[in-house]
VEXMIBA-574348 format. One record per residue: residue number from 1; residue in one letter; x, y, z of N, C-alpha, C in turn. Coordinates in Angstrom, 1 decimal. Layout:
<rs>
[r NUM; A; [X; Y; Z]; [X; Y; Z]; [X; Y; Z]]
...
</rs>
This chain:
<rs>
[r 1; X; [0.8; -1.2; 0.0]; [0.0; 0.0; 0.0]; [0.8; 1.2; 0.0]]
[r 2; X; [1.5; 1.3; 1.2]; [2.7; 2.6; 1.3]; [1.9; 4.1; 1.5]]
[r 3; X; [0.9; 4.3; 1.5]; [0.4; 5.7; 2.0]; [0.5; 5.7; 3.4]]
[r 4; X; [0.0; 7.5; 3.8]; [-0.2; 7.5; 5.1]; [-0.7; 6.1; 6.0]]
[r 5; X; [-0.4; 6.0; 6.9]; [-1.1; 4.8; 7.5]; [-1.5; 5.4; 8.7]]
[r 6; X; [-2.7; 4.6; 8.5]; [-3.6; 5.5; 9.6]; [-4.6; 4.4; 10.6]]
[r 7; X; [-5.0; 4.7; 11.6]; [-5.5; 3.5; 12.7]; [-7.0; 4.4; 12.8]]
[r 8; X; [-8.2; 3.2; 12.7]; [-9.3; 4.0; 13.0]; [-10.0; 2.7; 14.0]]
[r 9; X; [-9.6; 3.5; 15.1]; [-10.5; 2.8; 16.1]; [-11.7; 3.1; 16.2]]
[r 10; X; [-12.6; 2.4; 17.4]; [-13.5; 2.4; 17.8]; [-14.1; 3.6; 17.6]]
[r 11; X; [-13.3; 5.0; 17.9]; [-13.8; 6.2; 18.3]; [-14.3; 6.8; 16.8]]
[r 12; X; [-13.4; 6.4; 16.0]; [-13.4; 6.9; 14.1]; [-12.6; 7.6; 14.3]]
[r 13; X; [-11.5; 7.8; 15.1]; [-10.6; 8.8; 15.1]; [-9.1; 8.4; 14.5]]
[r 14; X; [-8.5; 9.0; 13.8]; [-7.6; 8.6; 13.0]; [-6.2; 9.0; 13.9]]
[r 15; X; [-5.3; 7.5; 13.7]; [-3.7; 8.2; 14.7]; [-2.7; 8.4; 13.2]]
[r 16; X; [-2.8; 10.1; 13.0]; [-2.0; 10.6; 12.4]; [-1.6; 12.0; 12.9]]
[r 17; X; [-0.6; 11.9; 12.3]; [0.5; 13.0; 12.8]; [-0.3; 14.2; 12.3]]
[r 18; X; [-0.1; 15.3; 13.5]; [-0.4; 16.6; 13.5]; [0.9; 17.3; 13.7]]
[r 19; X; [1.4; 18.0; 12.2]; [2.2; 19.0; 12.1]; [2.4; 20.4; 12.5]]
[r 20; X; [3.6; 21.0; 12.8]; [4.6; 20.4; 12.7]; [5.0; 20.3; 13.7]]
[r 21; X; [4.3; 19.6; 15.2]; [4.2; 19.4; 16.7]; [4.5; 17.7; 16.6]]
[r 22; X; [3.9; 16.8; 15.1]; [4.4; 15.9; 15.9]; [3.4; 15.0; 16.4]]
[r 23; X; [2.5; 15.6; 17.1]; [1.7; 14.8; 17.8]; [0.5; 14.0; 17.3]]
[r 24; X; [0.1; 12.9; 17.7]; [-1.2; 12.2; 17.0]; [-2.5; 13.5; 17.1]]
[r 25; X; [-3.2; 13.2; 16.3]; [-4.4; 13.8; 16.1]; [-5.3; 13.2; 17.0]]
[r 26; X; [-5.5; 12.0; 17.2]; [-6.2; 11.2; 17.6]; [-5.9; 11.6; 19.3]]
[r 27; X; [-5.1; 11.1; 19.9]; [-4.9; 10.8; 20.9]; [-3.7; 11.7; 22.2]]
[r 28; X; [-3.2; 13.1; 20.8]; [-2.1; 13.8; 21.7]; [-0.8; 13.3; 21.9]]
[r 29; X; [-0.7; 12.3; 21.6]; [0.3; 11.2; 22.3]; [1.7; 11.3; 20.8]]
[r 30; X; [2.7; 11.6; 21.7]; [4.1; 11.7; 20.5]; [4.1; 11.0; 19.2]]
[r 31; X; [4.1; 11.3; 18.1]; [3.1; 10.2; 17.2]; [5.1; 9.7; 16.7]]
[r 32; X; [5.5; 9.1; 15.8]; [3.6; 7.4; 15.9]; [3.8; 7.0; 17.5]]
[r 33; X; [2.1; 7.4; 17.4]; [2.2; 7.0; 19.0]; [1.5; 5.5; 18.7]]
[r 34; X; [1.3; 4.4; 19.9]; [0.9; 3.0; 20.1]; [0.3; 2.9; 18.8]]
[r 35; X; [-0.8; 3.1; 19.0]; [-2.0; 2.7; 17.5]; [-1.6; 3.4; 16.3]]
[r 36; X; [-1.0; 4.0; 16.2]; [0.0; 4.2; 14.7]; [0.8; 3.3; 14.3]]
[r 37; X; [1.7; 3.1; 15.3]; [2.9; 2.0; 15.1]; [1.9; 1.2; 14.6]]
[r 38; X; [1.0; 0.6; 15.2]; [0.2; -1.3; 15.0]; [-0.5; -0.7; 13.8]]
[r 39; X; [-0.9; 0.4; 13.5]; [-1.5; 0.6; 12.1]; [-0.4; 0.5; 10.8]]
[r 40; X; [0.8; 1.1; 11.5]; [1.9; 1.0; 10.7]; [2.6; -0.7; 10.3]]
[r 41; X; [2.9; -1.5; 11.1]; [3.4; -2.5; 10.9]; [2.3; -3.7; 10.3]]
[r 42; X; [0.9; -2.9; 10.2]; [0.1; -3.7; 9.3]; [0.1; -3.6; 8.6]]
[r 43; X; [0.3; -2.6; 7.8]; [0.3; -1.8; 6.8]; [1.7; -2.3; 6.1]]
[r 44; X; [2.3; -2.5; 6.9]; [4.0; -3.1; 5.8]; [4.5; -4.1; 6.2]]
[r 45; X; [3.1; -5.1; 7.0]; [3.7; -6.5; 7.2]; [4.6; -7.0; 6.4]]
[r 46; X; [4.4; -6.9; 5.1]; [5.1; -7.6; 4.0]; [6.1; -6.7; 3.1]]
[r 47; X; [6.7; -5.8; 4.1]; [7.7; -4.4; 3.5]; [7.9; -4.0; 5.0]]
[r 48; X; [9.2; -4.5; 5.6]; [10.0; -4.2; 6.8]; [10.9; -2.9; 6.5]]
[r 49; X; [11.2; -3.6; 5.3]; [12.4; -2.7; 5.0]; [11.5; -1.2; 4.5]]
[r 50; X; [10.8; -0.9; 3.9]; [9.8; -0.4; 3.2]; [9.5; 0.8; 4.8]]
[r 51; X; [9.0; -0.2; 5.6]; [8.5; 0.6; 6.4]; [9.7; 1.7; 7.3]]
[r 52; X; [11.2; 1.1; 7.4]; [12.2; 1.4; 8.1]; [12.4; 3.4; 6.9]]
[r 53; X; [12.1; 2.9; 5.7]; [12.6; 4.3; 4.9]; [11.4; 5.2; 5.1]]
[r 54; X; [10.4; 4.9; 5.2]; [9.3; 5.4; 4.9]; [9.3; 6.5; 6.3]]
[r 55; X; [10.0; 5.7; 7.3]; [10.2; 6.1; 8.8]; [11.4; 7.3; 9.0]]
[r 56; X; [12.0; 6.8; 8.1]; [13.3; 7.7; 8.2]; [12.7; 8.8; 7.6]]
[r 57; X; [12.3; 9.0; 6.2]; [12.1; 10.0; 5.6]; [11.4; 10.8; 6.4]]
[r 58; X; [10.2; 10.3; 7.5]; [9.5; 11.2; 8.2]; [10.1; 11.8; 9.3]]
[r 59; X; [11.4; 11.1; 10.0]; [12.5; 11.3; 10.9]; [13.3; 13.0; 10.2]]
[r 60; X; [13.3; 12.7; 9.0]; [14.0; 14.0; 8.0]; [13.1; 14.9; 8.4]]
[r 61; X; [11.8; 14.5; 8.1]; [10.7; 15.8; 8.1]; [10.6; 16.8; 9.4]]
[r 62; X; [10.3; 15.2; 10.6]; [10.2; 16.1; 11.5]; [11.4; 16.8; 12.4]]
[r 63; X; [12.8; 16.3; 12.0]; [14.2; 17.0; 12.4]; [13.8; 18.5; 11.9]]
[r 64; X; [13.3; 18.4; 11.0]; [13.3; 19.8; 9.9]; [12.2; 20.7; 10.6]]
[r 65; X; [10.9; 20.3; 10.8]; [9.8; 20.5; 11.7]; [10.5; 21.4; 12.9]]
[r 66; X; [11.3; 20.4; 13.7]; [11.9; 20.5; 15.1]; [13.0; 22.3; 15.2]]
[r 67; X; [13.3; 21.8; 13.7]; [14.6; 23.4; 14.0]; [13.8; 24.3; 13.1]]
[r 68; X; [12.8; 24.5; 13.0]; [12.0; 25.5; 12.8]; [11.3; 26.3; 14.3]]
[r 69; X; [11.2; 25.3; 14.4]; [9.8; 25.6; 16.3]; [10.7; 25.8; 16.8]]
[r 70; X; [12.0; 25.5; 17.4]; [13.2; 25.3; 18.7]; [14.1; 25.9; 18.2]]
[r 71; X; [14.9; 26.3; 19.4]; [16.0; 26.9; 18.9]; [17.5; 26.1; 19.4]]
[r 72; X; [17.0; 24.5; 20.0]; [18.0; 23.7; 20.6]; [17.8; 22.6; 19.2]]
[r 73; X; [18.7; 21.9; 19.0]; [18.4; 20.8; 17.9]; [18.1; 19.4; 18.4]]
[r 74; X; [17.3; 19.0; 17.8]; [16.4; 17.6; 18.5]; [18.0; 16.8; 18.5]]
[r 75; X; [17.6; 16.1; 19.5]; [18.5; 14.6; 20.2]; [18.3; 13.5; 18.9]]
[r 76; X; [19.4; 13.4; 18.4]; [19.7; 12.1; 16.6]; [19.0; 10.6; 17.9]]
[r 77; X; [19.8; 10.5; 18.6]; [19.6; 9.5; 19.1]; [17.8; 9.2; 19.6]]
[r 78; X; [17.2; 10.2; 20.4]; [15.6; 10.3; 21.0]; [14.6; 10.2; 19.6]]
[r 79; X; [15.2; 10.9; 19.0]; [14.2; 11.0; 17.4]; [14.5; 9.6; 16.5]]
[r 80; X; [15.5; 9.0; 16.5]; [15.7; 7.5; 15.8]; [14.7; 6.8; 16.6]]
[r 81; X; [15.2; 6.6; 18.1]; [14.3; 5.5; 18.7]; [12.5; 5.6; 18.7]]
[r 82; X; [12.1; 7.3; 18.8]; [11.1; 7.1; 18.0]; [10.2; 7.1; 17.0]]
[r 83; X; [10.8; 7.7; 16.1]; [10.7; 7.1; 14.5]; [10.8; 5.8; 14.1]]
[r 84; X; [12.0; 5.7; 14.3]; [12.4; 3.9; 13.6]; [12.8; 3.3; 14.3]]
[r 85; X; [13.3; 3.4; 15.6]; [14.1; 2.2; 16.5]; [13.4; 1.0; 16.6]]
[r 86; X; [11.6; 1.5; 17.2]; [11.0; 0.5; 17.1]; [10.2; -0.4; 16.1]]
[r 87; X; [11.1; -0.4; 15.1]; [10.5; -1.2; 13.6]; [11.4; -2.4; 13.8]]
[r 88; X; [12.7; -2.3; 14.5]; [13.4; -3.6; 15.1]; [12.2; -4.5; 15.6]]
[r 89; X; [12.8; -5.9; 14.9]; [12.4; -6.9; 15.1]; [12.4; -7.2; 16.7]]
[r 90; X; [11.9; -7.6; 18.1]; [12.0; -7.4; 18.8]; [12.8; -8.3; 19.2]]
[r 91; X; [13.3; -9.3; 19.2]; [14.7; -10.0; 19.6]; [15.8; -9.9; 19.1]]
[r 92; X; [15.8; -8.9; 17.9]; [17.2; -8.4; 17.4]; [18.1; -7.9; 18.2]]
[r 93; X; [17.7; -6.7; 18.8]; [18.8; -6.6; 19.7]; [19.9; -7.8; 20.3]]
[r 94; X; [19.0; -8.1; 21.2]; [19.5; -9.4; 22.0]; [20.3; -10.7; 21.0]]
[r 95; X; [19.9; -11.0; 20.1]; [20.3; -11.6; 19.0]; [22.0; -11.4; 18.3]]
[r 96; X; [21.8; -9.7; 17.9]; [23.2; -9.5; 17.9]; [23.9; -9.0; 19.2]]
[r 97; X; [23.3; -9.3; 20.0]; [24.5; -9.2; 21.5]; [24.7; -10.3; 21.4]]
[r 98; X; [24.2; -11.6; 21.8]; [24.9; -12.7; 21.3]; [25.8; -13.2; 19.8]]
[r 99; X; [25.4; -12.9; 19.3]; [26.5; -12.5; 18.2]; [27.4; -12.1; 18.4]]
[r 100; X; [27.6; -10.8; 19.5]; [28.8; -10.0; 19.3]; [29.7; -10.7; 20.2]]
[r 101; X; [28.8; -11.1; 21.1]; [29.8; -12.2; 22.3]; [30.5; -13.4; 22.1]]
[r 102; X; [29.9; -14.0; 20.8]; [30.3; -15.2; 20.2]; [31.7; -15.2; 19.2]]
[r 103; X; [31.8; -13.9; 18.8]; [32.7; -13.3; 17.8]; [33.8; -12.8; 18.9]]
[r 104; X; [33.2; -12.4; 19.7]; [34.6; -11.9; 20.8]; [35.1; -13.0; 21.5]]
[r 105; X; [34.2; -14.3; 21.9]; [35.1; -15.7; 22.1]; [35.8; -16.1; 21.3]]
[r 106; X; [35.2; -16.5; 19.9]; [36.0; -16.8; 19.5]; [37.7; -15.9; 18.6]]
[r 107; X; [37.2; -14.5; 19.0]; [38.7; -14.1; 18.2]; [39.7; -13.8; 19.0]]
[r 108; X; [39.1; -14.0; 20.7]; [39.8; -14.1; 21.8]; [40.9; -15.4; 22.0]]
[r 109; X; [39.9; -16.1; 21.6]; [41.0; -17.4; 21.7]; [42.0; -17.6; 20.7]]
[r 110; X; [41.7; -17.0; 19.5]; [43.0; -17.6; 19.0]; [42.8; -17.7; 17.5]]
[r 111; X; [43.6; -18.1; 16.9]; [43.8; -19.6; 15.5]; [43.9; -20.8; 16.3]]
[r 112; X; [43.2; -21.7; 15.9]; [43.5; -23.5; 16.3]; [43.6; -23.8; 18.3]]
[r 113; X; [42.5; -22.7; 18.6]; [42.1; -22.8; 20.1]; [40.8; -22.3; 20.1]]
[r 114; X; [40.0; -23.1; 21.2]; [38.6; -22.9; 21.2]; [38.4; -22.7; 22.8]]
[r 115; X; [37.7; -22.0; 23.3]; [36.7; -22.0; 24.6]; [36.3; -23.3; 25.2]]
[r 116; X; [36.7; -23.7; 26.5]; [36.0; -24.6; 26.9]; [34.5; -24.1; 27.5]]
[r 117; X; [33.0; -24.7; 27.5]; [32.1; -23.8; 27.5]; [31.9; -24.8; 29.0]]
[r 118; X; [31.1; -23.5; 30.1]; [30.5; -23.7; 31.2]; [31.1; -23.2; 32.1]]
[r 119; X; [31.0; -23.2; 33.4]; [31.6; -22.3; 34.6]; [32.6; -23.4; 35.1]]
[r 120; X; [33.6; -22.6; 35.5]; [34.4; -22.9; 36.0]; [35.6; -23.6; 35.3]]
[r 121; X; [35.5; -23.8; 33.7]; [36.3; -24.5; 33.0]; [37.0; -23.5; 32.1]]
[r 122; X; [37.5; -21.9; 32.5]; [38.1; -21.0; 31.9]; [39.4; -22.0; 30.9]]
[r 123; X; [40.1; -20.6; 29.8]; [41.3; -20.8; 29.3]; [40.9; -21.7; 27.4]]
[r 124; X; [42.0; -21.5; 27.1]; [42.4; -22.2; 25.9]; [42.4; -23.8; 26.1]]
[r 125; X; [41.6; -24.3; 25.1]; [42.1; -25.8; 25.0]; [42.5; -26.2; 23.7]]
[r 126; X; [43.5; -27.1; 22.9]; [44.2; -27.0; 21.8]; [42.5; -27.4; 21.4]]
[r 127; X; [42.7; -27.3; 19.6]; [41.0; -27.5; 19.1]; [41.5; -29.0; 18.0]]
[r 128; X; [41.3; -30.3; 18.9]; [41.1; -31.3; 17.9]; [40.7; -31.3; 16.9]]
[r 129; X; [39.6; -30.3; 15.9]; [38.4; -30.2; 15.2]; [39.8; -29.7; 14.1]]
[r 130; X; [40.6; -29.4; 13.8]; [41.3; -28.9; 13.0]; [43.3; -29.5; 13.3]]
[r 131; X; [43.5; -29.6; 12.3]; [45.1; -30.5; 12.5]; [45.9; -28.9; 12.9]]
[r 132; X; [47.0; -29.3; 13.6]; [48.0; -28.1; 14.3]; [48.9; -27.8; 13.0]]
[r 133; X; [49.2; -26.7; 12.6]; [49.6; -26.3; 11.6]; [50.4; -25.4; 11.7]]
</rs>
């Protein structure tokens, strides 16, 4: 679909952004507020990636919005997380932390040395799994 995406609940009230504050129309609430998001990720169930640009570009808009109205410059970090942070898959995070931890065992140990895994069994052990070279 790719238009505005808009939530009409119960009330018939639509959660879209009211310019150039930002805020839902519907509900006041920092948009995309709750029922935008879930109108949003239905809307591009099948376009993650789709939804992540679609997010940014409005992230451009409203930076641009923000140093119009203010005379301090919006937080890169506060405006990602709510624009687009939350289009993460929700165990991604955690996912590449384990990743990152698995990559730092193993480049800790070595060439032709592996981790022994569990408590109390610290250190290098030669790695059978590969001939010593």
């Amino acid at each position: 679909m790719g238009g505005r995406a808009e939530s009409v609940p119960r009330t018939g009230r639509r959660h879209v952004a009211a310019r150039p504050a930002w805020r839902c129309r519907a509900c006041a609430a920092p948009w995309p507020c709750q029922p935008a998001k879930l109108a949003l990720r239905v809307e591009y169930a099948h376009d993650p990636v789709g939804l992540s640009v679609y997010l940014c570009v409005l992230l451009h808009e409203a930076a641009a919005d923000w140093l119009r109205l203010r005379p301090r410059p919006p937080d890169p970090a506060e405006l990602f997380a709510r624009f687009v942070g939350w289009t993460r898959p929700v165990g991604a995070a955690a996912e590449r932390g384990r990743l990152d931890r698995l990559l730092d065992r193993v480049t800790a140990a070595g060439p032709g040395t592996r981790r022994r895994a569990g408590p109390g069994r610290p250190g290098r052990v030669p790695d059978r799994r590969r001939p010593a070279g």
